[in-house]
Chimera marker file (.cmm) of the C-alpha trace (Angstrom):
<marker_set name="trace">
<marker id="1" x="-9.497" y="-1.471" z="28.149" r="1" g="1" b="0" radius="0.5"/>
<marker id="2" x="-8.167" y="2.118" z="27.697" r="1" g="1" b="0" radius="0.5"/>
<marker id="3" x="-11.227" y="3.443" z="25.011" r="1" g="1" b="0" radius="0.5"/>
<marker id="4" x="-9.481" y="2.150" z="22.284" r="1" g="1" b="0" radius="0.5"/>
<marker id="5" x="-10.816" y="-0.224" z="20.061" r="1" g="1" b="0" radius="0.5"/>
<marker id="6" x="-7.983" y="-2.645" z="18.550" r="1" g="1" b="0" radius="0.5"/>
<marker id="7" x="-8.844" y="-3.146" z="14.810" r="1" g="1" b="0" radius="0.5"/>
<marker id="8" x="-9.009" y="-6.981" z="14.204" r="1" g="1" b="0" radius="0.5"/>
<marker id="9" x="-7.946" y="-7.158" z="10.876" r="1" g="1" b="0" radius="0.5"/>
<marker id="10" x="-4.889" y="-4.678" z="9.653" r="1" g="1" b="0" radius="0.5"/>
<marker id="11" x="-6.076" y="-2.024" z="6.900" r="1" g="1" b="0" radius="0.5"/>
<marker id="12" x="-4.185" y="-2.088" z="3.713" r="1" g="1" b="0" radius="0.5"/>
<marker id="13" x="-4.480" y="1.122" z="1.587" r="1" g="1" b="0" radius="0.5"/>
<marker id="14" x="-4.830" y="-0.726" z="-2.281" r="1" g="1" b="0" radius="0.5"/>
<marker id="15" x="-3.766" y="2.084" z="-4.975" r="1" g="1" b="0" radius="0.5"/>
<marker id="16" x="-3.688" y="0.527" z="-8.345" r="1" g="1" b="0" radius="0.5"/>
<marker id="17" x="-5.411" y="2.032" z="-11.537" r="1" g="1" b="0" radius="0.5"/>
<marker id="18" x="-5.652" y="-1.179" z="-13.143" r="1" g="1" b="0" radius="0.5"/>
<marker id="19" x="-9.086" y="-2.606" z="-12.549" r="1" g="1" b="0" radius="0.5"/>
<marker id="20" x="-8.383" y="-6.135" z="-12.645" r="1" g="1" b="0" radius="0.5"/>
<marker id="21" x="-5.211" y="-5.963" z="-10.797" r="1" g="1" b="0" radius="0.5"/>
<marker id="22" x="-6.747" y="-3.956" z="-8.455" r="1" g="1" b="0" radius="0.5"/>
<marker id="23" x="-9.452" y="-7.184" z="-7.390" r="1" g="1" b="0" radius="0.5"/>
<marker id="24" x="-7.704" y="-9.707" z="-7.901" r="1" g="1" b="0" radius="0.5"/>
<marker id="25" x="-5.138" y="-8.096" z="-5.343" r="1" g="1" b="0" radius="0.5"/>
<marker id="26" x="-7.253" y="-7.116" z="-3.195" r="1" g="1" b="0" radius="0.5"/>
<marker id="27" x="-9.207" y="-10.380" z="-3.211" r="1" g="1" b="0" radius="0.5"/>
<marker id="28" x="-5.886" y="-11.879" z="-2.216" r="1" g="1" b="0" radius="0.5"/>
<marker id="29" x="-5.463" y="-9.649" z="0.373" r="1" g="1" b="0" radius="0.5"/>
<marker id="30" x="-9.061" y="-9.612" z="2.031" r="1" g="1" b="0" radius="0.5"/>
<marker id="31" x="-8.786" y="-14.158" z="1.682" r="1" g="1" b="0" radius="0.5"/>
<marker id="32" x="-5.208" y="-13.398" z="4.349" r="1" g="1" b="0" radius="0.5"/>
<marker id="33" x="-7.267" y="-11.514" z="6.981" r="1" g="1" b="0" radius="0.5"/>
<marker id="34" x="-6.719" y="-7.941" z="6.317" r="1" g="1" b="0" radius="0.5"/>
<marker id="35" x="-9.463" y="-5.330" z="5.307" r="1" g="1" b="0" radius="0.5"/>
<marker id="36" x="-8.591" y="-3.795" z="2.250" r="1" g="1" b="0" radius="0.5"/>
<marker id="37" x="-9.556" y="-0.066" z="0.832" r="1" g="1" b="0" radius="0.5"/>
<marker id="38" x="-9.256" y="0.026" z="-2.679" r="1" g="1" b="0" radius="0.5"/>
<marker id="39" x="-8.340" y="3.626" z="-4.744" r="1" g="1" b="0" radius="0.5"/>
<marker id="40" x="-7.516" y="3.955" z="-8.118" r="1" g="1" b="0" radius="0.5"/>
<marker id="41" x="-5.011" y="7.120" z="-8.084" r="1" g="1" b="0" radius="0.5"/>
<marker id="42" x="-2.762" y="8.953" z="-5.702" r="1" g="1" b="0" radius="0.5"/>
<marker id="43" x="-5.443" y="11.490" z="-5.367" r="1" g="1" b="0" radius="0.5"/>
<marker id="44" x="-8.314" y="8.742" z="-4.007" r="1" g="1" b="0" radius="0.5"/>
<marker id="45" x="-5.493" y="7.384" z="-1.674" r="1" g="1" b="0" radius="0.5"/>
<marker id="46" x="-4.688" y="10.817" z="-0.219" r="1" g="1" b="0" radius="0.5"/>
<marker id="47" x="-7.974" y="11.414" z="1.139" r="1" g="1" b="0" radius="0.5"/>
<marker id="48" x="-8.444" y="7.989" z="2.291" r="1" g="1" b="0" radius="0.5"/>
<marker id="49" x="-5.054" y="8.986" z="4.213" r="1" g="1" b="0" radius="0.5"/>
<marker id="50" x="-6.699" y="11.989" z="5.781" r="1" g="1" b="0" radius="0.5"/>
<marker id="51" x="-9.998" y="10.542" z="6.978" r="1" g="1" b="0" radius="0.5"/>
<marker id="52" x="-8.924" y="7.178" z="8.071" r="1" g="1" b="0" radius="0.5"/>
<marker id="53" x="-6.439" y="6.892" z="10.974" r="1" g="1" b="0" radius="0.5"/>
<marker id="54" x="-6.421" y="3.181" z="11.203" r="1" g="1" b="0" radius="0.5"/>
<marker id="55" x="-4.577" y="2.308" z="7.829" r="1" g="1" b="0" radius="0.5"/>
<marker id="56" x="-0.746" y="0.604" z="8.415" r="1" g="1" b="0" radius="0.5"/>
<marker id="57" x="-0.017" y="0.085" z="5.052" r="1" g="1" b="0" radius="0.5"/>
<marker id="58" x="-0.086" y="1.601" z="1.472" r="1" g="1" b="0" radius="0.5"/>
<marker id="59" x="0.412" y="-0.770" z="-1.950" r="1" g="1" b="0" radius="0.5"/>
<marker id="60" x="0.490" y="1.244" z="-4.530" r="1" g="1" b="0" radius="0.5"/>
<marker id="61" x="1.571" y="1.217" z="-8.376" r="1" g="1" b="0" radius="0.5"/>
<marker id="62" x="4.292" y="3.614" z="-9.554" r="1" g="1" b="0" radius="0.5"/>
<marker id="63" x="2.145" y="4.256" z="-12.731" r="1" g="1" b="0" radius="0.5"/>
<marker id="64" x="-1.471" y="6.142" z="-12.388" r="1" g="1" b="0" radius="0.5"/>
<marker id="65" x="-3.423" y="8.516" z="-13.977" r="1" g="1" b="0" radius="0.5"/>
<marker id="66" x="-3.811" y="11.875" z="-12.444" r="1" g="1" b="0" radius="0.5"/>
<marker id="67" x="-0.851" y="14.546" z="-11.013" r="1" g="1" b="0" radius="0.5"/>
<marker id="68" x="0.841" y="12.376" z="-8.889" r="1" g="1" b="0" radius="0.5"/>
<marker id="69" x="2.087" y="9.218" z="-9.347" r="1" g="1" b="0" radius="0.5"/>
<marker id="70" x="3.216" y="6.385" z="-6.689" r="1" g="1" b="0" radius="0.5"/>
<marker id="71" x="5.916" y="7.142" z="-6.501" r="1" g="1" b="0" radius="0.5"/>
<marker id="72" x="5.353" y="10.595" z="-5.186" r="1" g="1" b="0" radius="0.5"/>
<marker id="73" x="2.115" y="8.778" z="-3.123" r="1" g="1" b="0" radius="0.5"/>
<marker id="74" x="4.959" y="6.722" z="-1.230" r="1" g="1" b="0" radius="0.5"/>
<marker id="75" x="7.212" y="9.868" z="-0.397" r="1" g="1" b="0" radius="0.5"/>
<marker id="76" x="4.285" y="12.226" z="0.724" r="1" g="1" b="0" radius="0.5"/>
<marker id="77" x="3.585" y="8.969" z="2.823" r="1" g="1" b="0" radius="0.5"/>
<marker id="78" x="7.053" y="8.622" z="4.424" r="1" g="1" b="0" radius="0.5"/>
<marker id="79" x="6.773" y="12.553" z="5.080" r="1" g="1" b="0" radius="0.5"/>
<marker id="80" x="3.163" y="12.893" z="6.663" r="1" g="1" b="0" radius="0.5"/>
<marker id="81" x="2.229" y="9.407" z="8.080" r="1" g="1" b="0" radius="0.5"/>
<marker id="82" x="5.925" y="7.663" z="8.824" r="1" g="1" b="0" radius="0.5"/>
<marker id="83" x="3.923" y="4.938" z="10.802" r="1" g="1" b="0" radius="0.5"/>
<marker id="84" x="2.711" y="3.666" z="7.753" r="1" g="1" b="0" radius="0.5"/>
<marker id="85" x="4.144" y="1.086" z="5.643" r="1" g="1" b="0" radius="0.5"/>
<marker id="86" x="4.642" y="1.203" z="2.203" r="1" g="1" b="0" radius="0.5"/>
<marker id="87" x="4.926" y="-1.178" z="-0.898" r="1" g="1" b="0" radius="0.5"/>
<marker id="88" x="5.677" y="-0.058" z="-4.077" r="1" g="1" b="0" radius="0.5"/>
<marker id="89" x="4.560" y="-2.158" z="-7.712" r="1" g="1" b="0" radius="0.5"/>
<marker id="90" x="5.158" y="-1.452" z="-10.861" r="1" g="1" b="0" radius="0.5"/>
<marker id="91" x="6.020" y="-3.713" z="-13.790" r="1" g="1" b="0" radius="0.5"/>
<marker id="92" x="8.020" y="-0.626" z="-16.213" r="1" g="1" b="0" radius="0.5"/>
<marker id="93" x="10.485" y="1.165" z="-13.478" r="1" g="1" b="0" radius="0.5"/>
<marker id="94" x="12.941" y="-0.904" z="-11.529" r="1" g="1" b="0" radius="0.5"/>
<marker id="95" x="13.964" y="1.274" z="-8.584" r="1" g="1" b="0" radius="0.5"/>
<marker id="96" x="18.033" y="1.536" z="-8.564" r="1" g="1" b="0" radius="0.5"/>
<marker id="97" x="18.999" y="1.598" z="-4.663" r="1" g="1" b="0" radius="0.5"/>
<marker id="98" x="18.172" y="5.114" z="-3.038" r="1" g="1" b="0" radius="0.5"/>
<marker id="99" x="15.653" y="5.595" z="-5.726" r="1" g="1" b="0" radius="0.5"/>
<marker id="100" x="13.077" y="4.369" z="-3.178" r="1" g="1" b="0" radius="0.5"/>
<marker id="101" x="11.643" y="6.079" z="-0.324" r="1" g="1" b="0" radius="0.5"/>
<marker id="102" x="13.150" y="5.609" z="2.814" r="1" g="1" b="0" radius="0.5"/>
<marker id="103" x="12.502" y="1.986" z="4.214" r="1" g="1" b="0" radius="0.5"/>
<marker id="104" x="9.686" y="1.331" z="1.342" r="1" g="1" b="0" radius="0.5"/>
<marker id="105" x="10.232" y="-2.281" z="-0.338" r="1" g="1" b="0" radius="0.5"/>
<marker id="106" x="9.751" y="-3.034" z="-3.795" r="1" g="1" b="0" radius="0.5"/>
<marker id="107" x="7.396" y="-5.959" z="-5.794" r="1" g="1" b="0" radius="0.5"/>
<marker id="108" x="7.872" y="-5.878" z="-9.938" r="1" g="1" b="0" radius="0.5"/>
<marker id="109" x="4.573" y="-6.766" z="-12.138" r="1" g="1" b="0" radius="0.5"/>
<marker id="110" x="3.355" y="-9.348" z="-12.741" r="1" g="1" b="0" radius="0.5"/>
<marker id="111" x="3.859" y="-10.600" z="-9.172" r="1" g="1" b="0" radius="0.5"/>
<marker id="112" x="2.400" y="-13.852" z="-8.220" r="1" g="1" b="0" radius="0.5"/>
<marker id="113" x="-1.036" y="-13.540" z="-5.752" r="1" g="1" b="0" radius="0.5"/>
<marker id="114" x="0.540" y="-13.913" z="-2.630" r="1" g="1" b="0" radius="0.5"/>
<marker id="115" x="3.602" y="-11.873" z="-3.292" r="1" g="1" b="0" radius="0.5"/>
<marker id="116" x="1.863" y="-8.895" z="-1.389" r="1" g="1" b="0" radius="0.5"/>
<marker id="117" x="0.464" y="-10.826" z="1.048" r="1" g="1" b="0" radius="0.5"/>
<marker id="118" x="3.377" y="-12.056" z="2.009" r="1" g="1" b="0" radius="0.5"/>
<marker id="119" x="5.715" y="-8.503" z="1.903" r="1" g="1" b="0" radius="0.5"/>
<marker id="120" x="2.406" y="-7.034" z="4.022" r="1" g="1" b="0" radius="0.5"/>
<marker id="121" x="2.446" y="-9.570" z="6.634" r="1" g="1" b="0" radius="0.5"/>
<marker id="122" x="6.503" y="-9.772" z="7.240" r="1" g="1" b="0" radius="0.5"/>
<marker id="123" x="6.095" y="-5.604" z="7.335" r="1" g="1" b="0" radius="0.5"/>
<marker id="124" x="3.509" y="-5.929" z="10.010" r="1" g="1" b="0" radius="0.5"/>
<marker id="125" x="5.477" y="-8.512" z="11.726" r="1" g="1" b="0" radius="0.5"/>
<marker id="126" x="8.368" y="-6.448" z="11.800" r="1" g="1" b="0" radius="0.5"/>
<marker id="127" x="6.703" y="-3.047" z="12.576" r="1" g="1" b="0" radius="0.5"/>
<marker id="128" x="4.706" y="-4.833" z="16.002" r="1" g="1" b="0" radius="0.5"/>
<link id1="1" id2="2" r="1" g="1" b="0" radius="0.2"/>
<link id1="2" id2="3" r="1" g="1" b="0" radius="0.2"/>
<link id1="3" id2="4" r="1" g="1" b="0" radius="0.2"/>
<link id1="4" id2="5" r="1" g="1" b="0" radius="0.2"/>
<link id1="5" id2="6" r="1" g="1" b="0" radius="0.2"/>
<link id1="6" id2="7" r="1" g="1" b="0" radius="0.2"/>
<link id1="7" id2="8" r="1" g="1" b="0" radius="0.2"/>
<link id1="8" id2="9" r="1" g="1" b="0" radius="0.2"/>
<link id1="9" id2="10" r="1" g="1" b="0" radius="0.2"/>
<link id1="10" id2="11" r="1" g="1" b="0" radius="0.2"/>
<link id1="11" id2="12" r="1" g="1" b="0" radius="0.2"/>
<link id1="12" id2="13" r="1" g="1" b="0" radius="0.2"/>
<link id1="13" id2="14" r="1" g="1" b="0" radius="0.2"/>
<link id1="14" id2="15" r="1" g="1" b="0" radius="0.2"/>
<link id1="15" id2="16" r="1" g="1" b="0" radius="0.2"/>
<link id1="16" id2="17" r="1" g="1" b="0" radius="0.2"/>
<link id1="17" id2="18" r="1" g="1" b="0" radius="0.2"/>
<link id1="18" id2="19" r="1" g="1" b="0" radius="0.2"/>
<link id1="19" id2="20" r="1" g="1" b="0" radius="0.2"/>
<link id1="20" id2="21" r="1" g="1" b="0" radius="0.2"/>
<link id1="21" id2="22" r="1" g="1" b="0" radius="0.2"/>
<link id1="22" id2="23" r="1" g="1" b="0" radius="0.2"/>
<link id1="23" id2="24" r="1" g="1" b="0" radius="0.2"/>
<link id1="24" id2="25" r="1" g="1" b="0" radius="0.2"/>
<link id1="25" id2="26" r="1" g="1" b="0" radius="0.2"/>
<link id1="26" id2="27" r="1" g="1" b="0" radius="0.2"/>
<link id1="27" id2="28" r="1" g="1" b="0" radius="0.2"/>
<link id1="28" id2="29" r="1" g="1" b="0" radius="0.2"/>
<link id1="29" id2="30" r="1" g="1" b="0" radius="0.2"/>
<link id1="30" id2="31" r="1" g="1" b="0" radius="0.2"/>
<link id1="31" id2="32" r="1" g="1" b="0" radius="0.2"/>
<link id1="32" id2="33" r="1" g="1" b="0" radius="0.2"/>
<link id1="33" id2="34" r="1" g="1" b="0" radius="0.2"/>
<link id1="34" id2="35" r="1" g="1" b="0" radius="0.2"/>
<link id1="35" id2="36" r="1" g="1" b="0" radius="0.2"/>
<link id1="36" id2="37" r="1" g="1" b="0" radius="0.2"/>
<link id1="37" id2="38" r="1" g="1" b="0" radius="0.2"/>
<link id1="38" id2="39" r="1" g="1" b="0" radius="0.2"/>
<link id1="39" id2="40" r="1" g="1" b="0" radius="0.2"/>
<link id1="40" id2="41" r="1" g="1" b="0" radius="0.2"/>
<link id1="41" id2="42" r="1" g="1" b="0" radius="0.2"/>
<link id1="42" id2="43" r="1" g="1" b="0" radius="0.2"/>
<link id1="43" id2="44" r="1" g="1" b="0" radius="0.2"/>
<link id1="44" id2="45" r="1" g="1" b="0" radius="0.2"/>
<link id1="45" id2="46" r="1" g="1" b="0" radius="0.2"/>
<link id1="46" id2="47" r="1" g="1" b="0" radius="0.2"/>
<link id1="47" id2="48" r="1" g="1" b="0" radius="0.2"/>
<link id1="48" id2="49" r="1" g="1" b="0" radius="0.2"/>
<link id1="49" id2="50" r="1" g="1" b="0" radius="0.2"/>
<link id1="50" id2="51" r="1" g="1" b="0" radius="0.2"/>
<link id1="51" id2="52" r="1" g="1" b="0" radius="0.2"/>
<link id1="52" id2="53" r="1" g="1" b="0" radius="0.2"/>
<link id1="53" id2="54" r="1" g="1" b="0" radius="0.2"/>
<link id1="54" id2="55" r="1" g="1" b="0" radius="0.2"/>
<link id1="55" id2="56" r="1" g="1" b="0" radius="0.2"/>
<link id1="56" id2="57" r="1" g="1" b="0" radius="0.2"/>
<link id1="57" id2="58" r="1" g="1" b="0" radius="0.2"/>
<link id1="58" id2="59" r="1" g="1" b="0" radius="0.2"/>
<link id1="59" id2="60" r="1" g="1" b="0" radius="0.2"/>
<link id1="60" id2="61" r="1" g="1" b="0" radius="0.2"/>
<link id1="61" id2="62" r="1" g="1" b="0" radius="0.2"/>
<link id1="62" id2="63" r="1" g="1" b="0" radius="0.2"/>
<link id1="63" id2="64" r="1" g="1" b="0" radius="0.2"/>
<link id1="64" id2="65" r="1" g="1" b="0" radius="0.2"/>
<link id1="65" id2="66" r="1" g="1" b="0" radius="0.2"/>
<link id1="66" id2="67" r="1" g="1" b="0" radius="0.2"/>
<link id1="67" id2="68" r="1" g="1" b="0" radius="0.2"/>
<link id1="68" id2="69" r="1" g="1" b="0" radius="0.2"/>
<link id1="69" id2="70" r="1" g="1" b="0" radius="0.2"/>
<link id1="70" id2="71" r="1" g="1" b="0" radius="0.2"/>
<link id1="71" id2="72" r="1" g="1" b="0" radius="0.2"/>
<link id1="72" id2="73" r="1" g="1" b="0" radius="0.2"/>
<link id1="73" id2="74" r="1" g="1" b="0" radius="0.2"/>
<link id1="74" id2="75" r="1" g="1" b="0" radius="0.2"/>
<link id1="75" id2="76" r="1" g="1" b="0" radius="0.2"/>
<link id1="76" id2="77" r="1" g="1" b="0" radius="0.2"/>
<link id1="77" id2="78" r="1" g="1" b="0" radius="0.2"/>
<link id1="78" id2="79" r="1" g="1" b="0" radius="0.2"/>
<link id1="79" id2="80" r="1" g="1" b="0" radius="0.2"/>
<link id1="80" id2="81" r="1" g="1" b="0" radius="0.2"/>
<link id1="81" id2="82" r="1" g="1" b="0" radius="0.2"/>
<link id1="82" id2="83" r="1" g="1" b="0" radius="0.2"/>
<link id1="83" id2="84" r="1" g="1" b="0" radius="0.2"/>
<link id1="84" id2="85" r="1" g="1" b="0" radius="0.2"/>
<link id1="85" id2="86" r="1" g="1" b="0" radius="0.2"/>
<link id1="86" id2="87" r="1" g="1" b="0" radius="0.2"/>
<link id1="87" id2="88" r="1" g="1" b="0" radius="0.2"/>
<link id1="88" id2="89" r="1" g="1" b="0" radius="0.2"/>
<link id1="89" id2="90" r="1" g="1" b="0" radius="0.2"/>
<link id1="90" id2="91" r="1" g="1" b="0" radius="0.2"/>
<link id1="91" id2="92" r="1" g="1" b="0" radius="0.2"/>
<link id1="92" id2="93" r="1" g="1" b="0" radius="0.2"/>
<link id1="93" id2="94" r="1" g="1" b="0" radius="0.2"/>
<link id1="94" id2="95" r="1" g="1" b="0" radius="0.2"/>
<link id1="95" id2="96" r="1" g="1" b="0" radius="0.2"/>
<link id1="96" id2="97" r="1" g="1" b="0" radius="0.2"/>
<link id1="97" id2="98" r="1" g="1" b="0" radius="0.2"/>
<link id1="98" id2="99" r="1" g="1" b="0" radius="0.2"/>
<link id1="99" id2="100" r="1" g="1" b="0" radius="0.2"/>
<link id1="100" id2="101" r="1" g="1" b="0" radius="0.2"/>
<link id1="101" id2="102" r="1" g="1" b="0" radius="0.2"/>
<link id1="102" id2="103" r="1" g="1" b="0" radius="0.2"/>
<link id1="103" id2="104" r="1" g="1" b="0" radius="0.2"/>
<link id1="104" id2="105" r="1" g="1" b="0" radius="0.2"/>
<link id1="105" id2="106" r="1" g="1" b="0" radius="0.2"/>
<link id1="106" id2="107" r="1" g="1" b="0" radius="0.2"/>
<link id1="107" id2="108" r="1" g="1" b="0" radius="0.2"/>
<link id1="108" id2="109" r="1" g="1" b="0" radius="0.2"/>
<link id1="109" id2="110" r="1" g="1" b="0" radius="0.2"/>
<link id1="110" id2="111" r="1" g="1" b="0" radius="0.2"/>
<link id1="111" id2="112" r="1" g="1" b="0" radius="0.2"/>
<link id1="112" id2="113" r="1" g="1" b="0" radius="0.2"/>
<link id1="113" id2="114" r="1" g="1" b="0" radius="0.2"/>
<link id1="114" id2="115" r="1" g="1" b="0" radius="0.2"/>
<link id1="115" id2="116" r="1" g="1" b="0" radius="0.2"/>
<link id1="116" id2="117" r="1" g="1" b="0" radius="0.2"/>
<link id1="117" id2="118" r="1" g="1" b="0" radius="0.2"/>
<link id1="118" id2="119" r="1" g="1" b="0" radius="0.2"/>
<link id1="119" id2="120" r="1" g="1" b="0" radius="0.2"/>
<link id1="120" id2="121" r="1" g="1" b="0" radius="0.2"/>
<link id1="121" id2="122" r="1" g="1" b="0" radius="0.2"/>
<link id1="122" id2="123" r="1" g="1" b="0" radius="0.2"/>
<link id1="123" id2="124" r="1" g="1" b="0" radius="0.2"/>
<link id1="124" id2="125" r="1" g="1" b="0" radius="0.2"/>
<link id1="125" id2="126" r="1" g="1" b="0" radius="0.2"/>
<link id1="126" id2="127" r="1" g="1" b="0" radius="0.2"/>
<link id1="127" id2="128" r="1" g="1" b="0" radius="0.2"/>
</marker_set>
């Protein structure tokens, strides 16, 4: 061992300001094996992003109360923590190519329950 604990389940940054979304996708995700912090705006998720140095990937909604939306979460993600994946949602804006941050991927509301599960784990897959 090298002093570094391995995290056993991946962290998934959850913002979405949508209460009910917001469980049941994060029920969805916790029931696939990863731990799951949950933030209602771009603000919440930003300190999360600062204190936490274990999180690999950030779901967020395009639309969210506040000064920043997810949009601008995803970019400021890209910039200052390019290790970390991101997933964008959003059931009013469909991203036209190069509209999206670089290498981000794209779900449209309503997505079925696993649809982020499954975009998560083949990110994870592909970023081992």
């Amino acid at each position: 061992m090298n002093g570094h604990s391995i995290p056993s389940r991946p962290v998934v940054l959850l913002v979405e300001d949508e209460l009910f979304v917001r469980m049941a996708t994060a029920d969805a995700l916790m029931d696939a094996g990863f731990e799951v912090i949950e933030t209602a705006s771009a603000q919440a998720a930003q300190e999360a992003l600062k204190h936490r140095t274990d999180i690999r990937v950030v779901f967020t909604d395009v639309q969210m109360p506040g000064s920043m939306d997810g949009l601008e979460l995803a970019c400021l993600v890209r910039r200052e923590w390019p290790h970390i994946s991101v997933v964008i949602t959003s059931a009013h804006w469909h991203p036209e190519s190069g509209h999206l941050p670089e290498e981000a991927v794209f779900i449209a509301k309503p997505y079925g329950e696993q649809a982020p599960v499954k975009v998560i784990q083949s990110l994870l897959d592909y970023t081992r």
